[in-house]
The first five atom37 places (N, CA, C, CB, O) and aatype in JSON, in Angstrom:
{
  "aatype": [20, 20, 20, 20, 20, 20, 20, 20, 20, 20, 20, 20, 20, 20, 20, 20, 20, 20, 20, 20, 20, 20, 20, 20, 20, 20, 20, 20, 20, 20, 20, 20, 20, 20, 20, 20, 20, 20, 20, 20, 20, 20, 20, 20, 20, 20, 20, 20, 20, 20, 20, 20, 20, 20, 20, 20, 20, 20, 20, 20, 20, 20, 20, 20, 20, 20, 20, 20, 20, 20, 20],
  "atom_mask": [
    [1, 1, 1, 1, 1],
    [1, 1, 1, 1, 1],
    [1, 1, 1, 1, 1],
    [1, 1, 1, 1, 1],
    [1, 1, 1, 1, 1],
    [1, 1, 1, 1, 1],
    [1, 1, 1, 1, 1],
    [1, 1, 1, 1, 1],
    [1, 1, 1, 1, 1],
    [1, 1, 1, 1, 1],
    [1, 1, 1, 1, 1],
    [1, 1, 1, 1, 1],
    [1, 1, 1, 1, 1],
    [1, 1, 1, 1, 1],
    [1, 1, 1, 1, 1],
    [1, 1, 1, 1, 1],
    [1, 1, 1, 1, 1],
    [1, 1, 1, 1, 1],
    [1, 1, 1, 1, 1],
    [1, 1, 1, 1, 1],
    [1, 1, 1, 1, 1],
    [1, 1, 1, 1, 1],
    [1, 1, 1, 1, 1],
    [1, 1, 1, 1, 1],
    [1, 1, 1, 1, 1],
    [1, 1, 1, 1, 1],
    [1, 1, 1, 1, 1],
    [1, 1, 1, 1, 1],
    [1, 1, 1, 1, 1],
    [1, 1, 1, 1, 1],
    [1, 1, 1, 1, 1],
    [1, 1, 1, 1, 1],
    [1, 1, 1, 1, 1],
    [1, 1, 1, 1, 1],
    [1, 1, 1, 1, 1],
    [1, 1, 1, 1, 1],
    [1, 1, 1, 1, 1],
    [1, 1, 1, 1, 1],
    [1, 1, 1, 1, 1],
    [1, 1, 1, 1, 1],
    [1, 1, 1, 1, 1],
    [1, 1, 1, 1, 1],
    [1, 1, 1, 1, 1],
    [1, 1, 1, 1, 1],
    [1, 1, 1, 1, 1],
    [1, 1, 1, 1, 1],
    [1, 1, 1, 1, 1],
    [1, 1, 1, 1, 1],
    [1, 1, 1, 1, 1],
    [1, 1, 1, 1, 1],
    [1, 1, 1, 1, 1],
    [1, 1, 1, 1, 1],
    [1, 1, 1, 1, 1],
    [1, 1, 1, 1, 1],
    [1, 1, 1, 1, 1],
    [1, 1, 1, 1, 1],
    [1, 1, 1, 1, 1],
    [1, 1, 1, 1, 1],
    [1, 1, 1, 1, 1],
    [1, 1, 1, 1, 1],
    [1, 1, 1, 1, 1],
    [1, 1, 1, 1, 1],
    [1, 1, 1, 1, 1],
    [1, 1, 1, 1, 1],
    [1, 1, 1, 1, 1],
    [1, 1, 1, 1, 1],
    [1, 1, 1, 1, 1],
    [1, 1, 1, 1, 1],
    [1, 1, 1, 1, 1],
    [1, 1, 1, 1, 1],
    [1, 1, 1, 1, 1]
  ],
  "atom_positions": [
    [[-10.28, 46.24, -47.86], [-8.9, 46.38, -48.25], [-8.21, 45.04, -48.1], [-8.19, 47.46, -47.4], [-8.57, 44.18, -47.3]],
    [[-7.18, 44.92, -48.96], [-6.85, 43.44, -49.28], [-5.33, 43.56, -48.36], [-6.71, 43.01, -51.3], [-4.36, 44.11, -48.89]],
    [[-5.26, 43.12, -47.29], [-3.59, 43.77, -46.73], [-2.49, 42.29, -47.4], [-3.47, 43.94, -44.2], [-2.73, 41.08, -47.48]],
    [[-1.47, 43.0, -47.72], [-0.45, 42.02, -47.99], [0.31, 41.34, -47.07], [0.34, 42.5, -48.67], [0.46, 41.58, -45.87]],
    [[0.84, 40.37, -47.86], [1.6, 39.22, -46.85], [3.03, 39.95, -46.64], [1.83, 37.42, -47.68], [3.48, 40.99, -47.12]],
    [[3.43, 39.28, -45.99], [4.92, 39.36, -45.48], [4.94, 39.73, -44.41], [5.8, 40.12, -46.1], [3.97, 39.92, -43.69]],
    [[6.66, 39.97, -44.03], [6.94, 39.93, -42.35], [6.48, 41.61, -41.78], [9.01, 39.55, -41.96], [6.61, 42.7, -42.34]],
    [[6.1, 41.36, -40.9], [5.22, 42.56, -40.86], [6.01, 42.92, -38.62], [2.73, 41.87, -41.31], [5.95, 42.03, -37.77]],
    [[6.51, 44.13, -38.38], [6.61, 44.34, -37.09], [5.46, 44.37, -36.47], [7.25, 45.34, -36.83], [4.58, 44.65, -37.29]],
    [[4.86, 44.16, -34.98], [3.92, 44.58, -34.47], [4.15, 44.75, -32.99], [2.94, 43.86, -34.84], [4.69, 43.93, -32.25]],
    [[3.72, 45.78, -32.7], [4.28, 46.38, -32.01], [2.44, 46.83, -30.98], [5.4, 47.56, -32.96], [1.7, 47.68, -31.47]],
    [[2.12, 46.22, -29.88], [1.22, 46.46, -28.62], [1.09, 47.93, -27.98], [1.76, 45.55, -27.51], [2.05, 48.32, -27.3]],
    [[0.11, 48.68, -28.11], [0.21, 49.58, -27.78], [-1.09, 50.48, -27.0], [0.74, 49.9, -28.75], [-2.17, 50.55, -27.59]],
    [[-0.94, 51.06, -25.85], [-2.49, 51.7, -25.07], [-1.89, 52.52, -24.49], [-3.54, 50.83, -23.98], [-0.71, 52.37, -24.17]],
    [[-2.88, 54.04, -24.13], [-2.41, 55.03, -24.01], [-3.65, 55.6, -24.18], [-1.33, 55.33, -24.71], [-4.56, 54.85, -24.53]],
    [[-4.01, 57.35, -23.93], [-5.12, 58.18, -24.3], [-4.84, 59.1, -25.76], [-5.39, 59.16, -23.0], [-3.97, 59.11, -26.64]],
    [[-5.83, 59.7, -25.53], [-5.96, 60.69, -26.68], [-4.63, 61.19, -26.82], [-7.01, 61.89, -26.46], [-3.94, 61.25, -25.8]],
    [[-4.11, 61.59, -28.05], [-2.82, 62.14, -27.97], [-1.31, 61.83, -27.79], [-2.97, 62.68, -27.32], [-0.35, 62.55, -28.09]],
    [[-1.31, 60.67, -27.26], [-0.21, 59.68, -27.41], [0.24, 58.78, -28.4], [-0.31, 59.01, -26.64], [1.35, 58.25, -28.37]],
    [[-0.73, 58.58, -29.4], [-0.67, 57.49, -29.84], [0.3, 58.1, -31.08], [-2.11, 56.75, -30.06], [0.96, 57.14, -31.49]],
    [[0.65, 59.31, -31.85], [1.64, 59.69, -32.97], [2.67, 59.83, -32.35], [1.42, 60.86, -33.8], [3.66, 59.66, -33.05]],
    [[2.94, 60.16, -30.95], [4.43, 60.46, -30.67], [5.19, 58.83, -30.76], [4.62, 61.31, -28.92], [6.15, 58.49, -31.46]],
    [[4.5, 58.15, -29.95], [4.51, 56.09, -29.97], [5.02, 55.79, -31.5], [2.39, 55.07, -29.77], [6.06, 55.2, -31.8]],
    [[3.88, 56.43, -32.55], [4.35, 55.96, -33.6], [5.72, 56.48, -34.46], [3.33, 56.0, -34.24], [6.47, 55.96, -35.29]],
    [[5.6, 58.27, -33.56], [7.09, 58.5, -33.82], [8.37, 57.65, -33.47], [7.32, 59.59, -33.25], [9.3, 57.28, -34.18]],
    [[8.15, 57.49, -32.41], [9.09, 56.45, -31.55], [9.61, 55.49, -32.2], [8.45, 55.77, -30.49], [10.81, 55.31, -32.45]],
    [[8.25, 54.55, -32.64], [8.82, 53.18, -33.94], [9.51, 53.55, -34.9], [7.72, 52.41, -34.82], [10.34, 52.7, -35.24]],
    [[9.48, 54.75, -35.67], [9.9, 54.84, -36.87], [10.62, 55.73, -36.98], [9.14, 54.89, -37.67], [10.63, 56.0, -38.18]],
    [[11.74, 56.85, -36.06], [12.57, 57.37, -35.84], [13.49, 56.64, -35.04], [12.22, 58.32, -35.52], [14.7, 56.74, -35.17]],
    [[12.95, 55.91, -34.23], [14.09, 55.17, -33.45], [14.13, 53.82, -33.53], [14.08, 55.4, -32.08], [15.15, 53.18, -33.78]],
    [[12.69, 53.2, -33.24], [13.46, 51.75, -33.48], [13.47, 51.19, -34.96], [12.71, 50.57, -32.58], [14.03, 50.13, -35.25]],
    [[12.85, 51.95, -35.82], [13.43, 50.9, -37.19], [14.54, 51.6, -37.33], [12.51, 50.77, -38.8], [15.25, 50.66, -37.7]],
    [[15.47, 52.78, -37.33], [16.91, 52.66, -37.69], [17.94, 51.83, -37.09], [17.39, 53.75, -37.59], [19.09, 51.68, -37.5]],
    [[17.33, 51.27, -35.99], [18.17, 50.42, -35.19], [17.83, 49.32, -35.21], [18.31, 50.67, -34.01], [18.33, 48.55, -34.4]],
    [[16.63, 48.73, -36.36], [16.51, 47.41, -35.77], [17.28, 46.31, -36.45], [15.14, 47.03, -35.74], [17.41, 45.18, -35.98]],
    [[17.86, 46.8, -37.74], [18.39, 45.66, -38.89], [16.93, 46.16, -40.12], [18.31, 43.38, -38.06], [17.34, 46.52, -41.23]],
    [[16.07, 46.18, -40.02], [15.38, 46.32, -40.93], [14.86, 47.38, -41.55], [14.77, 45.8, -40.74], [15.14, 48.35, -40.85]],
    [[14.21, 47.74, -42.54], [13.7, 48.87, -43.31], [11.97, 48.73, -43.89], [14.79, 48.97, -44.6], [11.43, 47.8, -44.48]],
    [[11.58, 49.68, -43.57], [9.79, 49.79, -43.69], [9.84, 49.32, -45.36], [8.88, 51.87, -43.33], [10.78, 49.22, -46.16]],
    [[8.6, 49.13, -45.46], [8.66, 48.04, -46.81], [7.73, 49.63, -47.49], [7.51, 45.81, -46.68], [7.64, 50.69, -46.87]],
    [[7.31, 49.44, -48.5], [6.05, 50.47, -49.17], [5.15, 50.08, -49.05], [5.91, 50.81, -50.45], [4.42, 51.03, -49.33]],
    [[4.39, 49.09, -48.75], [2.85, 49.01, -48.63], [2.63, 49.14, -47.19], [2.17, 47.61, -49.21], [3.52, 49.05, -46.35]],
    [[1.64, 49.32, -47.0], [0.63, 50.36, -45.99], [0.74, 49.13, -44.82], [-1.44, 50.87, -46.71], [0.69, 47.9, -44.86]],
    [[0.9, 50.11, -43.81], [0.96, 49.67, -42.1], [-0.64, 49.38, -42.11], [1.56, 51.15, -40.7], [-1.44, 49.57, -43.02]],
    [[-0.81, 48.93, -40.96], [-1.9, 48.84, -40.44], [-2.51, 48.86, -39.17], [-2.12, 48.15, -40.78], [-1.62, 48.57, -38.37]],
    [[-3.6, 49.06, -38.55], [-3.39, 48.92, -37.26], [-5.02, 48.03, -36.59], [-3.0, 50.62, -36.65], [-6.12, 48.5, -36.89]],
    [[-4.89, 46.78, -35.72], [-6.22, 46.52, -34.92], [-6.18, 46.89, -33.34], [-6.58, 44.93, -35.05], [-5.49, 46.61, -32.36]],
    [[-7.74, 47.95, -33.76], [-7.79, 48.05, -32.84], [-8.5, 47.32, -31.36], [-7.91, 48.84, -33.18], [-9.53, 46.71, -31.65]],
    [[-8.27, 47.29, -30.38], [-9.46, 46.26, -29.41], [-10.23, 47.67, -29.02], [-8.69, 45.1, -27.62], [-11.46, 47.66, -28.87]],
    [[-9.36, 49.04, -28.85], [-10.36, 50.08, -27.73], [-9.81, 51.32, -28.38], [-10.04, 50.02, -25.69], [-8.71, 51.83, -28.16]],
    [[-10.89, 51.76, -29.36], [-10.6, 53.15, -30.11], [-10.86, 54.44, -29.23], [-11.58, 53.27, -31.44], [-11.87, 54.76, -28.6]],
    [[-9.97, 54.92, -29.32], [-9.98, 56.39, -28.65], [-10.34, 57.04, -28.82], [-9.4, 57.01, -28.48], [-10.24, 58.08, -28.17]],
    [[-11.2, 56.85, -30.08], [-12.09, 58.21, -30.68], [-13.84, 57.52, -30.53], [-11.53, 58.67, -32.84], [-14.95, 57.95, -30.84]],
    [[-13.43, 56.52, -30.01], [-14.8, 56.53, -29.65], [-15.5, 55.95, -28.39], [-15.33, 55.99, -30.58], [-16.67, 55.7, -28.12]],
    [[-13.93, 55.8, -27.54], [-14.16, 55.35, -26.1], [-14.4, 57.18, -25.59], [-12.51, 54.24, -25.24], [-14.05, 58.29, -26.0]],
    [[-15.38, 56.45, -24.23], [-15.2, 57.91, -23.14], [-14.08, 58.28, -22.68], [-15.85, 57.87, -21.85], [-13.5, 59.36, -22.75]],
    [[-13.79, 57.2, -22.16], [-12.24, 57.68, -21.58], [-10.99, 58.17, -22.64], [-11.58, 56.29, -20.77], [-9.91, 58.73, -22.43]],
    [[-11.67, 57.69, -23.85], [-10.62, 58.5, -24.5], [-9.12, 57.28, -24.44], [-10.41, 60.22, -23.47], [-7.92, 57.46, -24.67]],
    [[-9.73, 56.36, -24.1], [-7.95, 55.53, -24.19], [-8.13, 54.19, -25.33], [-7.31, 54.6, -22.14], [-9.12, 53.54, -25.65]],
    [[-6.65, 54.13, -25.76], [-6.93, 53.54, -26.64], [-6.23, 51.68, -26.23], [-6.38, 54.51, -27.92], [-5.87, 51.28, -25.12]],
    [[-6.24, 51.05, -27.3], [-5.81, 49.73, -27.35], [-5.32, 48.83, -28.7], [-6.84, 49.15, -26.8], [-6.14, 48.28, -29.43]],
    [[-4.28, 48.77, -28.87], [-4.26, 48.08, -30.17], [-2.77, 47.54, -30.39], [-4.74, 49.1, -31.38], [-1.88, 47.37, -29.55]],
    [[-2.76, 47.25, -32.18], [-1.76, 46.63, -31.96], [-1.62, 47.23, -33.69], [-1.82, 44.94, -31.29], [-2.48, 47.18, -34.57]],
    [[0.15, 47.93, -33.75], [0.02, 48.63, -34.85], [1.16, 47.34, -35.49], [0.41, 50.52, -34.75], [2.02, 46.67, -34.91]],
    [[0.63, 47.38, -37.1], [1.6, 46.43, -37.75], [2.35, 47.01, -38.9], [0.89, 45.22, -38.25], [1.84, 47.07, -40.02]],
    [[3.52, 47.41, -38.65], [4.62, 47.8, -39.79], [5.43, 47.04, -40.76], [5.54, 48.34, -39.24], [6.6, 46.76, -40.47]],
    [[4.76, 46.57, -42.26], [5.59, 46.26, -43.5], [7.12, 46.63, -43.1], [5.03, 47.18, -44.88], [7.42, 47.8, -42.87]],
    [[7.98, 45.71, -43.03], [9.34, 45.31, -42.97], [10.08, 44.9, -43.95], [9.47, 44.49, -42.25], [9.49, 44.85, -45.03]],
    [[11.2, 44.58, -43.95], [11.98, 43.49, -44.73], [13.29, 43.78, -43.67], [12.26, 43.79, -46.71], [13.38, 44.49, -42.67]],
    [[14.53, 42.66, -44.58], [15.62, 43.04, -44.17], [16.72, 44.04, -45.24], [16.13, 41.78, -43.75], [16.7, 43.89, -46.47]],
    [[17.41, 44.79, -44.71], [18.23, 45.54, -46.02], [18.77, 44.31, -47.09], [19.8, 46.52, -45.37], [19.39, 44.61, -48.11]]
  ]
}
């Protein structure tokens, strides 16, 4: 997949199984209405260092990146 340029949020994030959609609720109910900016249309992305679906412990590690602009 070819990811596009531009200003992109990123946002550090670790936690277990099951945490990780409410987190992403978090970014995108609360802090992009408040941040000055607006999610762009092309596709977020996310790297991971420690996948949760395929660690034992079940915890994860990464760093999710959200397409931005300003209004």
């Amino acid at each position: 997949m070819r990811i596009p340029g531009g200003l992109h949020a990123a946002f550090d994030l670790t936690g277990v199984y099951g945490e990780l959609l409410p987190y992403l609720s978090k970014i995108l109910d609360h802090w992009l209405p408040s941040s000055g900016f607006r999610a762009k249309t092309t596709p977020a992305f996310t790297h991971y260092r420690n996948n949760h679906f395929l660690a034992p412990d079940e915890r994860f590690d990464l760093t999710f990146y959200l397409p931005i602009s300003l209004w």
